[in-house]
C-alpha positions, 0 to 999 in steps of 0.5 A: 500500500506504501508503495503504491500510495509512493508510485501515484505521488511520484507520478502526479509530481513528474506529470505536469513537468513531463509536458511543460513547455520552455519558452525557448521551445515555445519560441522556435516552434511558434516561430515556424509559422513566421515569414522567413524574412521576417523570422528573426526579428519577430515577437513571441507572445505566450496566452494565458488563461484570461486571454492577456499575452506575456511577451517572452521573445520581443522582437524588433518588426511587427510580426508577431507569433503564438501557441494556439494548441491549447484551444478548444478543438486545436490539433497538438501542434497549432502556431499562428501568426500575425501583426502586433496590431492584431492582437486585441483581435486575437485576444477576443477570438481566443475568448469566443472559442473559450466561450462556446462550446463548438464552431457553430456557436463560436461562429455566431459569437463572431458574427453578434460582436460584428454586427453590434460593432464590438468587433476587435478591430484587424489591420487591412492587408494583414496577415495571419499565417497558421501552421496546424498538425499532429506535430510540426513535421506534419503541419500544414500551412495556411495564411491569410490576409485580412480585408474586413467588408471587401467585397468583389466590387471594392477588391477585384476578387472573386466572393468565391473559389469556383474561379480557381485562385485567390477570393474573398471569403465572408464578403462585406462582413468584418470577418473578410479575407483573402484566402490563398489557396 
């Protein structure tokens, strides 16, 4: 019985520190997701719980880079990147996926902020460059860039991606963007 009672503490103490994260591999696989130009000189920023960011690398461009694996729904290895200036934008999305239960409800969490203009505001023409998988390795990319309310008559893209290419995606609302296929 002493044994064992020994055995279950041992484990409980050695747990959490089996998979703590240091910041300095938190910053290299966030930085993953980063333009390569722009690499070296961007920030990493660490999210806690209450959706505020302590920065642990500062960086001297405005790209800015983070973990989002401890969100709902998040494969182990998700990273994102963007402009510092979207951070508040950020900020809220990570509260509205802590809020709701799944998509369809966090989508709709977006869509009421848009509509009565509680919207954290995103830079035009930033970017948000993602890396999501199983694990680094086998993570796939994906970037976008921000155009909240373009449209096809404001942009020149299309709304859609049956013209093969980049379009607009959620047009004339304040979650528009470029995708880049």
């Amino acid at each position: 019985m002493k044994r064992m009672l020994l055995l279950v503490l041992g484990i409980l103490t050695i747990s959490p520190s089996a998979y703590a994260q240091s910041d300095s591999e938190l910053i290299e696989q966030t930085l993953a997701a980063a333009p390569r130009r722009a690499r070296d000189d961007a920030s990493v920023v660490k999210w806690s719980a209450d959706h505020t960011y302590t920065t642990i690398k500062e960086g001297t461009n405005t790209v800015v880079c983070y973990s989002r694996a401890d969100e709902r729904d998040r494969p182990p290895f998700a990273v994102q990147c963007t402009v510092k200036a979207n951070l508040d934008r950020v900020a809220q999305n990570r509260k509205f996926r802590a809020d709701s239960s799944d998509n369809d409800e966090n989508r709709a969490l977006v869509a009421a902020a848009g509509e009565n203009g509680t919207r954290a505001a995103v830079e035009y023409g930033s970017f948000f460059s993602s890396m999501n998988g199983q694990d680094q390795a086998s993570a796939g990319v994906h970037t976008t860039i921000s155009m909240p309310n373009a449209t096809m008559a404001s942009a020149g893209f299309p709304e859609n991606r049956d013209q093969g290419g980049a379009f607009i995606m959620a047009a004339g609302t304040t979650e528009a963007h470029l995708m880049i296929p």
